[in-house]
C-alpha positions, 0 to 999 in steps of 0.5 A: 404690455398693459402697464396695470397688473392683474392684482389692481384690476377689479374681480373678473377683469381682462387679465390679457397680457399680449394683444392677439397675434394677429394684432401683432403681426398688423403692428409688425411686432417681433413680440414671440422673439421678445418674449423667448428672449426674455423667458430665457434670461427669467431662466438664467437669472432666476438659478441664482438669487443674488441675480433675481435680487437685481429686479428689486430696482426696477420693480420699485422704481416701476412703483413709485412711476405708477403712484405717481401716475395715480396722483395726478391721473384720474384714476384715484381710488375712492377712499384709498389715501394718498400714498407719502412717497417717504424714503421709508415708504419705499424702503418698505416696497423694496423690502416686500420686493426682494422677498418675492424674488427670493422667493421665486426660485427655479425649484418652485417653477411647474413643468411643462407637464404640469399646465396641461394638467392643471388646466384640464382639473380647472375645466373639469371643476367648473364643469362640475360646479356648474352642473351642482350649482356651486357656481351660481350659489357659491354658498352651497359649496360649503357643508357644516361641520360637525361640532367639535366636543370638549372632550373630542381633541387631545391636549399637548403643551408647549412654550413660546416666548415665555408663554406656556401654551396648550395645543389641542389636536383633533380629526379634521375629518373633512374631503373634497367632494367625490369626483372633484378634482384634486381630491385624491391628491388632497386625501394624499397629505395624511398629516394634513388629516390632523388639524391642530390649534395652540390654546392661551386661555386664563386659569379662572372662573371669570366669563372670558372673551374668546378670538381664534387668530389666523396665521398667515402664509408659511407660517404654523408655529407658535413661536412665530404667531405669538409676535404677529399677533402680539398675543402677550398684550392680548392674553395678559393686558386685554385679558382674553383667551386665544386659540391659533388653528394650524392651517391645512398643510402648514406647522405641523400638518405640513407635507414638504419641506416648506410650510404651506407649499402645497397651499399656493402653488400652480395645483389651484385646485389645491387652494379651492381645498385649502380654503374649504378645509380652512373654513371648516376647521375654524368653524369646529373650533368656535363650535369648540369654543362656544361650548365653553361659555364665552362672553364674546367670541372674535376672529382675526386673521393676517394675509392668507389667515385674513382671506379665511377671515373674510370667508368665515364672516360670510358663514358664521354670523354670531361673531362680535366681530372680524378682523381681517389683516392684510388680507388676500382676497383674490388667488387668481390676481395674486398667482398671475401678478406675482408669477415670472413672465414665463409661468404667467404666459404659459398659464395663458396659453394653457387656460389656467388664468384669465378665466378659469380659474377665476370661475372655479374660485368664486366658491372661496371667494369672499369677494362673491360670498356675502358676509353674514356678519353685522356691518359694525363688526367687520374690520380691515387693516392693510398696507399702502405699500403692500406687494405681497397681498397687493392694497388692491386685494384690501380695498376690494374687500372693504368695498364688498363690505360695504366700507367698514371701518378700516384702518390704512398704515404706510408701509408694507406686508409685513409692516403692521407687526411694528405699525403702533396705528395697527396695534391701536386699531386691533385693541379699539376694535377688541375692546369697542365689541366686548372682547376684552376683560383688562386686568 
């Protein structure tokens, strides 16, 4: 097996994980044996999470061997630091680790069912892509939205670490395309239908900075953005006003028992519609704000809220700038790289990844779209030893972008939220760009 996983190669890369079978058999490798064998003990282990927790040794150890070979190898990335093999380093990595094991329990796993028809959905939308020319021009996939009025959302209140809040709830009202797969079952998530967005803003007559704050994965609810964001020093000490929408189907738009479940899961068509909804309801809501007066208005997204970040620089040129967080950039690498063993090779076989699904996501990809906004107001943070949106997916992004400022802290996905270089960082960018009022 390739040593270098799917989420460290460039875009559009051989994602091949076994040689051909008849490059097997010359080699005389018992290879489908191996692989039934290990496929079942996935199975045995993954019933019991004490039992997935075991993987977390190696998967680190393997790791540390892999940073190490990039140090003294050849294949150093141009402009990624070197990593400090700190115990705190890789405690981090363990962290992000056990995580992702926890994570991958057997009630998540698709059915058999569910390969072949995903697969078949994947064919017919890039089918249809190429027929419209979505694929060619990724761009055009994307409709405006209509703009969003002051007096077109209702207003509810609410509380959150000492922080009274407004939350306005509006009519998302957008569709996937007629006759595009996966639209009947994305029209199905009716709480999905409304889009919602927890408002800070200052009681007064002073012209204000403006950021909407993209959550990430999982996530939907005030009480656990306003930490991530460290919307208290923004709203109080930076004086400006935030708004937070609700990605489709999480927080409260949500349609099973975990937030955001529906968003990243082996349904890809699923994430082409979650994408485009996201992108399409910031967009409503800065029409929202704008309407306001603003006297900046920013962006700043982490993880999953990092990848709609990156996409809304691409559509949305009037911003004074865009800060993408730990961002993913590229779904296919993060499903292959991130799946067991098994569902990576039946997903193979069915021709799921490796190819079609990387041509269907050029629409959402902001490593295909060209951003629109000035190079001096994109921004990138990421985590050197991220496993959850691998560095990998940073650095592509910071190299489409032509290198912006971008600022690398050593440890893991979750690690920016104590990262004192990343809380330093985000308020230079603020304040640098003209969006903070200090009181």
């Amino acid at each position: 097996m390739n040593d270098t996983t799917a989420d460290e190669r460039t875009p559009g890369a051989d994602r091949t994980v076994f040689p051909p079978r008849s490059a097997r058999e010359r080699r005389g490798w018992p290879i489908d044996q191996v692989v039934a064998t290990w496929h079942e003990a996935e199975k045995r282990l993954a019933r019991h999470p004490l039992g997935r927790i075991l993987g977390v040794g190696p998967r680190t150890a393997g790791y540390v061997v892999r940073t190490l070979r990039r140090r003294y190898g050849d294949d150093h990335l141009d402009g990624f630091p070197e990593i400090r093999l700190t115990p705190a380093h890789v405690g981090s990595v363990a962290m992000d680790e056990a995580i992702l094991l926890l994570a991958k329990g057997p009630d998540r796993f698709p059915r058999r069912a569910d390969y072949s028809r995903v697969a078949t959905e994947l064919a017919q939308a890039r089918a249809l892509y190429d027929e419209r020319g979505w694929a060619a021009d990724p761009a055009s996939y994307h409709r405006t939205p209509p703009p969003l009025a002051l007096d077109g959302v209702e207003i509810t209140h609410g509380w959150a670490h000492g922080l009274r809040y407004e939350r306005i709830h509006f009519a998302s009202e957008f569709e996937p395309y007629e006759g595009e797969p996966g639209r009947e079952r994305w029209l199905g998530y009716r709480a999905n239908r409304t889009a919602s967005a927890w408002v800070l803003r200052h009681d007064d007559d002073l012209p204000r900075p403006w950021v909407l704050c993209q959550h990430g994965f999982a996530m939907g609810y005030a009480f656990m953005e306003f930490p991530a964001f460290h919307t208290a020093h923004l709203h109080h000490d930076l004086g400006c006003n935030l708004v937070g929408p609700t990605l489709p189907v999480h927080g409260d738009r949500k349609v099973s028992a975990m937030s955001g479940d529906e968003f990243l899961s082996i349904d890809l068509m699923n994430s082409v519609h979650g994408l485009a909804q996201s992108i399409w309801d910031a967009r409503r809501v800065f029409t929202w704000i704008r309407a306001q007066q603003p006297s900046a208005v920013g962006m700043y997204g982490i993880s999953l809220g990092g990848y709609v970040a990156s996409l809304i620089a691409c559509f949305e040129p009037d911003l004074d700038a865009v800060i993408a967080g730990v961002p993913v950039t590229d779904f296919p690498a993060l499903c292959e790289s991130q799946s067991p063993m098994v569902i990576r090779h039946r997903s193979r076989e069915h021709g799921i990844l490796g190819g079609p699904a990387d041509e269907v996501h050029r629409v959402v990809s902001p490593l295909i779209l060209e951003p629109v906004v000035g190079h001096d107001a994109r921004f990138i943070f990421a985590g050197q030893g991220d496993r959850m949106a691998h560095p990998r997916q940073a650095y592509n992004l910071w190299k489409h972008w032509e290198e912006p400022r971008i600022r690398w802290y050593p440890g893991n996905h979750l690690g920016f939220l104590w990262s004192g270089a990343v809380k330093t960082f985000v308020d230079e960018v603020l304040t640098e760009r003209g969006l903070t009022v200090p009181t």
